[in-house]
C-alpha positions in Angstrom: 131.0 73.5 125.3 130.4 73.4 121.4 127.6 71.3 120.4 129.5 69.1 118.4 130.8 67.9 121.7 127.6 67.8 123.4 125.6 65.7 120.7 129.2 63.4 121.1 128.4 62.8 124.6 124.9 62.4 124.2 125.6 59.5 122.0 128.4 58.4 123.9 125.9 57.4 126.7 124.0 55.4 124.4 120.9 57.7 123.3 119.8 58.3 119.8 118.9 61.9 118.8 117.0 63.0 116.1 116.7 66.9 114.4 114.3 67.8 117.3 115.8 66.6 119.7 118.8 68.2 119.0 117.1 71.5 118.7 115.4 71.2 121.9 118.4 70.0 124.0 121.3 71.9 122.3 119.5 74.9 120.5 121.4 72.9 117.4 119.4 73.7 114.1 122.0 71.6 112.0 122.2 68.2 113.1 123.5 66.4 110.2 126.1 69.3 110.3 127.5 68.1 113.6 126.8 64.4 112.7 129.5 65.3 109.8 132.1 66.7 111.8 131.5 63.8 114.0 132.2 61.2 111.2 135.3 63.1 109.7 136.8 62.8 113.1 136.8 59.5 112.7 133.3 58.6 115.4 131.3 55.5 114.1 128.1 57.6 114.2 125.1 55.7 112.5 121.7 56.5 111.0 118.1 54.8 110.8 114.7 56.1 109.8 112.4 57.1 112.5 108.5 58.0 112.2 107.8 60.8 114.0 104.3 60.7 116.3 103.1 63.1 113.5 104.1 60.3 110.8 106.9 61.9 108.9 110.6 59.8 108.4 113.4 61.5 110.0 117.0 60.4 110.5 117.7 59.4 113.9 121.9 58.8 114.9 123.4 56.6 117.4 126.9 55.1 118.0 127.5 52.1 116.1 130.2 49.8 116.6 
């Protein structure tokens, strides 16, 4: 299964994901990558700011409606 598909059914179950976790569960080094390919097929994939634990802003994506 390509992780494009993976991170789509990740989200699809509700979860956000940020960089690191998409390295960690999908060995994926190029989130916002995927995240594209997601939009241009037409997915209503969202973005927020998150604060990691070590105080740095990353983009975390969900599903929005």
């Amino acid at each position: 299964m390509s992780q494009t598909k993976q991170i789509l059914d990740y989200l699809r179950k509700g979860k956000k994901i940020t960089p690191l976790d998409a390295l960690n569960r999908f060995n994926c080094l190029r989130l916002a990558a995927r995240i594209s390919e997601l939009r241009t097929q037409g997915h209503p994939v969202k973005s927020e700011g998150y604060k990691t634990k070590s105080g740095k802003i990353v983009a975390r994506y969900y599903f929005g409606s």
